[in-house]
C-alpha positions in Angstrom: 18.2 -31.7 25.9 21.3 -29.5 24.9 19.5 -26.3 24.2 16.9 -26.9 23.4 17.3 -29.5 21.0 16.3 -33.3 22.0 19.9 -35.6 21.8 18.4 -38.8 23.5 16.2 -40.0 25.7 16.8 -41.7 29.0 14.0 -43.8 30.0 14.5 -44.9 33.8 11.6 -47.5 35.2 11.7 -49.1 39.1 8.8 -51.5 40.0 10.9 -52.8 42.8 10.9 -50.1 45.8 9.0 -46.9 46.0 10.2 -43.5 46.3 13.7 -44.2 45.1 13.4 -41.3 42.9 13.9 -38.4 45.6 13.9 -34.4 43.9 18.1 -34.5 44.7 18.6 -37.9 42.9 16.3 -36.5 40.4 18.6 -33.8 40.1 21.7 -36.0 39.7 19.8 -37.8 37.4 19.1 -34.7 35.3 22.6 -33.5 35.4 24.1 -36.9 34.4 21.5 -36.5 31.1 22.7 -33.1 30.5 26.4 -34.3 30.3 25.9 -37.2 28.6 24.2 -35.1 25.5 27.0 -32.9 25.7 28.9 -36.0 25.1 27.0 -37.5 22.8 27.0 -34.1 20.4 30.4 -33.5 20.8 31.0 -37.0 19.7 28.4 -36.6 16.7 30.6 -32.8 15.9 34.0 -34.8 16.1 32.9 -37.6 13.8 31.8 -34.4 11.2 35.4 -33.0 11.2 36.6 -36.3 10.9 34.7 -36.7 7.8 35.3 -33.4 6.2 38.7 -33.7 7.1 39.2 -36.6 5.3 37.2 -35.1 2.1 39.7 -32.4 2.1 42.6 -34.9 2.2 41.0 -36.7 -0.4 40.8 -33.1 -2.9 44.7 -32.7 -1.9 46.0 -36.2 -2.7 43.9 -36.8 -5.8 46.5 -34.3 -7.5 44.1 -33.7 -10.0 45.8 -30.1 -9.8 48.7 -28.7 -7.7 47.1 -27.3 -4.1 49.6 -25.7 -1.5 49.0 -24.1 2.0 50.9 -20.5 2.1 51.8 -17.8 4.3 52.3 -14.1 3.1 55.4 -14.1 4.0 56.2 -16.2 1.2 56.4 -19.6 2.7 55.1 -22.7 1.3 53.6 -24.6 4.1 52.5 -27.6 2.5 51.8 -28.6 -0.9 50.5 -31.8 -2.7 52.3 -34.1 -5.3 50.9 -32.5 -8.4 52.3 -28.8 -7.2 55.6 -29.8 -6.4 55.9 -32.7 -9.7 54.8 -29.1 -11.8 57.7 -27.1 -9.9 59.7 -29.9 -10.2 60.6 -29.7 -6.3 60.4 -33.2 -3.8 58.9 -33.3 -0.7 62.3 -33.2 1.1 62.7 -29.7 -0.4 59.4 -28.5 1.1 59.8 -30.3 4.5 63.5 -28.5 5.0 61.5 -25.3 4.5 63.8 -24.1 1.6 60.2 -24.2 -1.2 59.4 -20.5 -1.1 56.2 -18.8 -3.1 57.9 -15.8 -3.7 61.5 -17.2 -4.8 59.6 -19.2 -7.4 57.8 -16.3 -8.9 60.1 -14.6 -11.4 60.1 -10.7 -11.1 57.9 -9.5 -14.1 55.4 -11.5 -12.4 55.7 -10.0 -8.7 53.1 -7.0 -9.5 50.6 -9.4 -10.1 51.1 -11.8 -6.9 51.2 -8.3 -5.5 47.8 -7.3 -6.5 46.8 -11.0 -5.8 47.9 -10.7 -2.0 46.4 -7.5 -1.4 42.9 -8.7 -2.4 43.6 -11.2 -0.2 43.9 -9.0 2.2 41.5 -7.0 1.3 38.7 -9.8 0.8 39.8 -13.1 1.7 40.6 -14.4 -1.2 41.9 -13.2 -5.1 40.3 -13.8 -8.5 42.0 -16.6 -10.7 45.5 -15.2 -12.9 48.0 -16.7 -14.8 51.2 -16.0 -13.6 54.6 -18.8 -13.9 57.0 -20.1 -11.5 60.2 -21.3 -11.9 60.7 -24.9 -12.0 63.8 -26.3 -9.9 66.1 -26.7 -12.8 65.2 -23.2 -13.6 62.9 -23.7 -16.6 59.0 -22.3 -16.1 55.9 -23.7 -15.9 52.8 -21.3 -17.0 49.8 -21.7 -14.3 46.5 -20.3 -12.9 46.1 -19.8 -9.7 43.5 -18.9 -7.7 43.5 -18.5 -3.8 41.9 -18.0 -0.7 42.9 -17.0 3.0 42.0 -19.4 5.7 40.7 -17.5 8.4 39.9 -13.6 9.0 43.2 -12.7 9.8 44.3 -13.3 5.9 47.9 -14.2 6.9 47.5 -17.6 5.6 45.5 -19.5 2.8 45.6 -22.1 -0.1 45.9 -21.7 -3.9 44.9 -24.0 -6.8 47.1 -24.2 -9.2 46.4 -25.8 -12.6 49.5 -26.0 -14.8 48.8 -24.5 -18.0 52.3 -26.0 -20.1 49.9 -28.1 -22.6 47.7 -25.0 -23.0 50.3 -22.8 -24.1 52.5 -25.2 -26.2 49.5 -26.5 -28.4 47.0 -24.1 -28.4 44.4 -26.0 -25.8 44.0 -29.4 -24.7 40.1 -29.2 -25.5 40.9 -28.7 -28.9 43.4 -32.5 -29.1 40.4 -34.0 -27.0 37.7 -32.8 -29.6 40.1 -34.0 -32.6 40.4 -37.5 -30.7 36.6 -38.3 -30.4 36.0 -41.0 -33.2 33.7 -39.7 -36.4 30.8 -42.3 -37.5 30.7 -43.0 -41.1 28.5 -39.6 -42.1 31.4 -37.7 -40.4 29.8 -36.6 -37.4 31.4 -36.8 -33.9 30.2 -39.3 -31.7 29.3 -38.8 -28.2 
């Protein structure tokens, strides 16, 4: 038992010699159970981070949209393939510690990331915004980001950012994916 709550059951039978289960090797015995369902649930608890770990891994490297880790300092901690293909930066650059939120975010756009960090602050996380960041070779990309802190301190978090370049330049993706579903003979859209 690991309070209160069953985690095995030792099942301990002698048919040889009597009495062999005094109260102080009974104790033992007890005590040996105790730790070995501490063992066993901290094994079952490390096997659950394992696994959620590698769910999270699986959301960052499926670069279905740019994810980085951030401090409010203005650091980029770590960032997935599709954020740094949409700034245009290489791992290199973010490993050398020279990728920087707050350089990236051109200055008409600081009183929004401003607001943005002091909700964060405030609650933990900020509501979705578009903002843009300059790319490496100095052009802009047009995103939305959303973001939370990681812990109660609010210091550090991760934002999802979905690059918004198609969007803008022809007037919505949806709209190119609607024109492309095939028409049956009548004219109506299939699917």
């Amino acid at each position: 038992m690991k309070q209160a709550k069953l985690i095995g059951v030792l099942y301990l039978e002698n048919n040889l010699a009597s009495h062999v289960f005094t109260p102080a090797r009974i104790s033992v015995l007890e005590l040996l159970a105790s730790q070995a369902a501490i063992s066993l649930e901290n094994a079952r608890l490390y096997n659950d981070l394992q696994e959620r770990e590698a769910r999270i891994r699986r959301l960052v490297d499926s670069d279905i949209m740019g994810i980085m880790m951030w401090d409010l300092d203005g650091r980029i901690l770590d960032a997935n393939e599709a954020f740094l293909h949409m700034v245009g930066y290489s791992r290199d650059d973010l490993v050398s510690g020279g990728l920087r939120w707050a350089a990236l975010t051109p200055a008409e756009w600081n009183y929004a990331h401003d607001r943005a960090a002091a909700e964060v602050r405030a609650t933990g996380s900020h509501k979705p915004f578009e903002k843009e960041y300059f790319r490496k070779d100095g052009s802009r990309v047009p995103v939305l980001l959303g973001g939370a802190a990681f812990d109660e301190r609010r210091d550090q978090g991760v934002s999802f950012v979905l690059d918004l370049t198609e969007r803008k330049r022809g007037g919505g993706g949806a709209a190119r994916e609607r024109a492309a579903i095939p028409r049956s003979a009548d004219g109506a859209r299939a699917g």
